[in-house]
FIGUFI-483461 format. One record per residue (C-alpha): residue number from 1; y, z negated, x. Coordinates in steps of 0.2 Angstrom, whole numbers, m for minus. Each point is the difference from the previous one (the first is absolute). Last residue first. Layout:
BEGIN
node papa:NUM, v:Y, w:Z, u:X
...
//
This chain:
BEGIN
node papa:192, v:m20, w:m87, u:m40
node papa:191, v:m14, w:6, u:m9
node papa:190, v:4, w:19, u:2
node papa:189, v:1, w:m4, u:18
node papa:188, v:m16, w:10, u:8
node papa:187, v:1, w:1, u:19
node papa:186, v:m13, w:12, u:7
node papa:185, v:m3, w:m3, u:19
node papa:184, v:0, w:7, u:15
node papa:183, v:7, w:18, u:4
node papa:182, v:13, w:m7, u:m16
node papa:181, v:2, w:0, u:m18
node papa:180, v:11, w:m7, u:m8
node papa:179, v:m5, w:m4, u:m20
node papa:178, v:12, w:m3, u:m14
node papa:177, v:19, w:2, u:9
node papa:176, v:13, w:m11, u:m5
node papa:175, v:14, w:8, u:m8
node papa:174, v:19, w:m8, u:8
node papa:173, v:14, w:m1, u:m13
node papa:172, v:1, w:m20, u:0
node papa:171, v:1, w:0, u:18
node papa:170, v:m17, w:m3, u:16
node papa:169, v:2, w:m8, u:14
node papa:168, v:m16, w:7, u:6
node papa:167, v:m12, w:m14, u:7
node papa:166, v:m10, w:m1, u:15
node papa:165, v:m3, w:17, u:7
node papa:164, v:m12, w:14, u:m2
node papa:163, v:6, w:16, u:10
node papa:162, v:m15, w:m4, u:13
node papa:161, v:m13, w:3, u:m12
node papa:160, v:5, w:19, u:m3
node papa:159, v:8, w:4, u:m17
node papa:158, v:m3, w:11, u:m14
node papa:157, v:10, w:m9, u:m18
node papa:156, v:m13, w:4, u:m16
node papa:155, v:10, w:m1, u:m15
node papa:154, v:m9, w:3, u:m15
node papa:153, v:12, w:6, u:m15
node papa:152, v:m2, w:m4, u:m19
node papa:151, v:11, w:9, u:m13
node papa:150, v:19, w:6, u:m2
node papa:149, v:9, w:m15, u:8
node papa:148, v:m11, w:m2, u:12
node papa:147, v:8, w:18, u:4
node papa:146, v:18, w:m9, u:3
node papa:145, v:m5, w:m15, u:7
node papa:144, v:m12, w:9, u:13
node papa:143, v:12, w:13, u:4
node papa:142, v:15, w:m12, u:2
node papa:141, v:m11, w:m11, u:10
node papa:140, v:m7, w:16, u:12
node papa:139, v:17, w:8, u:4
node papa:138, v:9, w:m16, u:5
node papa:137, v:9, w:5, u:15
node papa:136, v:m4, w:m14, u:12
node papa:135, v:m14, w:8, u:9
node papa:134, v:m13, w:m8, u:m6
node papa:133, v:m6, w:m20, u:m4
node papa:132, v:m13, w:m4, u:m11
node papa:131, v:m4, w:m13, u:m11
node papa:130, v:m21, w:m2, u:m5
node papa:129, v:m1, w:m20, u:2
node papa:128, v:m10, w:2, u:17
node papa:127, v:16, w:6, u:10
node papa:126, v:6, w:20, u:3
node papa:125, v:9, w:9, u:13
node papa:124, v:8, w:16, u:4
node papa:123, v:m8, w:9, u:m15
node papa:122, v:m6, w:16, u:m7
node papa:121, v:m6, w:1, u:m17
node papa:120, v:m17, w:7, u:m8
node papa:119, v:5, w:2, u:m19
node papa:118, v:m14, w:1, u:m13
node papa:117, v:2, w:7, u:m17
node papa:116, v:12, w:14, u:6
node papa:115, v:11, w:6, u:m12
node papa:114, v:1, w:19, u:7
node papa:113, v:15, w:13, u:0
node papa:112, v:m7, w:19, u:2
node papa:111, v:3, w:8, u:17
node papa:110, v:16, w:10, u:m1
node papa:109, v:11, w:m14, u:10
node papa:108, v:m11, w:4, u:16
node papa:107, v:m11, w:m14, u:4
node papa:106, v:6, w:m12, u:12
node papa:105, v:4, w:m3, u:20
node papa:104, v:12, w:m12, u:5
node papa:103, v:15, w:5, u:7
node papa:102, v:10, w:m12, u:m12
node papa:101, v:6, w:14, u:m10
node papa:100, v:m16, w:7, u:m4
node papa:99, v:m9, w:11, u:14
node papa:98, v:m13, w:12, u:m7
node papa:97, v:m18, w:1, u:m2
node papa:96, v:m13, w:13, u:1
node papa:95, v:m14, w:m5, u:m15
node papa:94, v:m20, w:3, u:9
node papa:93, v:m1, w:m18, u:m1
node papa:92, v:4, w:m1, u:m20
node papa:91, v:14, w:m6, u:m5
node papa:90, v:10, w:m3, u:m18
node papa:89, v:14, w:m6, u:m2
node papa:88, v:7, w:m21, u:m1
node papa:87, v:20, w:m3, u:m2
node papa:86, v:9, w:m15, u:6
node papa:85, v:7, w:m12, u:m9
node papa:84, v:19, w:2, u:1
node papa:83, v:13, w:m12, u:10
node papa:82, v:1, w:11, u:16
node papa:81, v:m3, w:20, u:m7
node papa:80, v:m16, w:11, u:m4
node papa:79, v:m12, w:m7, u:15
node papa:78, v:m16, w:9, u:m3
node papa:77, v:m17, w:m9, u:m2
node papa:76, v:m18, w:9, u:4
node papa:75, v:m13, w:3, u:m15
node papa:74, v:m18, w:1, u:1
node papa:73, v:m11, w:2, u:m15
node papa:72, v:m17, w:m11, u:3
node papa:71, v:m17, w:7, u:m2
node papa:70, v:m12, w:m12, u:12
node papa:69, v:4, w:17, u:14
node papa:68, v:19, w:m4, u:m4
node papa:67, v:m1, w:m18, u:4
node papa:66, v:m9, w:5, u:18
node papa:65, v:13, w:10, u:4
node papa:64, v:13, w:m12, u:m5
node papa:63, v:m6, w:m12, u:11
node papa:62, v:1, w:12, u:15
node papa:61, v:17, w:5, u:m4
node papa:60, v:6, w:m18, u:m3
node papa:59, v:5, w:m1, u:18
node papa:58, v:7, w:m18, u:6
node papa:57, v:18, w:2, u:5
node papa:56, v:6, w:3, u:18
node papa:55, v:16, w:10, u:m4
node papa:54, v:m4, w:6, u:m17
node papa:53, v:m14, w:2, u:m10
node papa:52, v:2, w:12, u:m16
node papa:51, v:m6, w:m9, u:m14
node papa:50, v:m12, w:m2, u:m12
node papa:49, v:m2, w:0, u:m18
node papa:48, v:m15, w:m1, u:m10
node papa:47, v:m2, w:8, u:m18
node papa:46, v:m17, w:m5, u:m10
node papa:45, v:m10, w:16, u:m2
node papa:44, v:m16, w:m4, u:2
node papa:43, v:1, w:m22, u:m1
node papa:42, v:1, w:m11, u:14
node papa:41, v:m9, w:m16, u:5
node papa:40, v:7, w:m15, u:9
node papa:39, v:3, w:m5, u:19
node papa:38, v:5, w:17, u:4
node papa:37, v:m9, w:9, u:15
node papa:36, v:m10, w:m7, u:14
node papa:35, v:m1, w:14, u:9
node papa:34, v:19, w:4, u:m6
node papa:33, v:6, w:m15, u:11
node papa:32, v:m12, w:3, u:15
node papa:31, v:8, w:18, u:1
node papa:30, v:16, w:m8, u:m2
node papa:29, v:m4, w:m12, u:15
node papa:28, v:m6, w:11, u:10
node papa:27, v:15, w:11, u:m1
node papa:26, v:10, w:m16, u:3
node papa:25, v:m9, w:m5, u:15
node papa:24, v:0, w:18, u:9
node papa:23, v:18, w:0, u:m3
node papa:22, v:3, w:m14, u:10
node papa:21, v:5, w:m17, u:m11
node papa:20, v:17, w:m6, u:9
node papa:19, v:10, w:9, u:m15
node papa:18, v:m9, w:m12, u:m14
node papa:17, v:5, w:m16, u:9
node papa:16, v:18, w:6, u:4
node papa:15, v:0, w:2, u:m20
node papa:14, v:m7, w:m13, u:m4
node papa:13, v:12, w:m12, u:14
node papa:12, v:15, w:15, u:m8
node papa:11, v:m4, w:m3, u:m18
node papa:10, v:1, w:m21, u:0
node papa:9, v:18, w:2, u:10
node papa:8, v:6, w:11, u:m17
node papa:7, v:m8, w:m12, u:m10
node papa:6, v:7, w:m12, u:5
node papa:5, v:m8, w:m16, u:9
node papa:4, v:3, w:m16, u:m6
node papa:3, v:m18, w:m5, u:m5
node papa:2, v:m2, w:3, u:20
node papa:1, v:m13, w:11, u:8
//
């Protein structure tokens, strides 16, 4: 990949990378993921936030499973409107979830409003300094600048191996990820 690459072109190769896994691979790759589990210890009750996987996104369930059984709170985000962070609530597995306005699944607006501690963040591709790309809306930069704002916030990016790429062109209002964490390796990049 060239340095001159957007991002947009950058997000369709990781992207069409991600896609050609077959559903077999990815399941076994979450499951291999949350085997493994986070590269760093968890306190009861610390709040993690998942997500809701889309189109052929790596599965957090099975991660946060095993997160919940070491004590952890589980939280899932909901989109509230473009240009705001978005908001955390309470899920257990047993929660039944509805469609938010961009058709991905959430808890229901009565579930109680988390901080998570720990963030576990889609991506479309990622580089070996901690900078992410997603989908283009921004959701998980404002979030992260806004509630870093308010006290310390792991974020954890879930990735398969093949989304890594060369560099991110990464902008002044991009968050870099802490860890990223992928079917093969734990990347670490708090001392970058």
């Amino acid at each position: 990949m060239s340095a001159t690459q957007s991002k947009g072109d950058l997000r369709k190769i990781a992207l069409d990378a991600r896609d050609a896994l077959s559903g077999e691979t990815r399941a076994a790759a979450s499951e291999k993921l949350a085997t493994r589990g986070l590269p760093f210890e968890i306190a009861t009750g610390v709040v993690v936030s998942g997500y809701s996987p889309i189109r052929s996104e790596l599965d957090p369930a099975p991660l946060m499973r095993k997160l919940a059984s070491q004590g952890a709170r589980l939280a899932l985000p909901a989109v509230l409107a473009r240009g705001k962070s978005l908001a955390f609530r309470a899920w257990s597995q047993s929660d039944r979830l509805t469609l938010g306005p961009l058709g991905i699944l959430e808890p229901s607006p009565a579930m109680a409003e988390l901080i998570p501690d720990i963030m576990l963040v889609p991506l479309a591709a990622f580089d070996r300094l901690g900078h992410r790309i997603g989908y283009g809306a921004g959701h998980y930069d404002f979030t992260l600048a806004h509630l870093r704002k308010m006290k310390p916030i792991v974020a954890v990016g879930l990735a398969f191996a093949t989304q890594e790429i060369n560099a991110v062109p990464a902008l002044a209002h991009d968050v870099a990820l802490d860890y990223v964490l992928t079917e093969n390796k734990a990347f670490d990049f708090r001392s970058l």
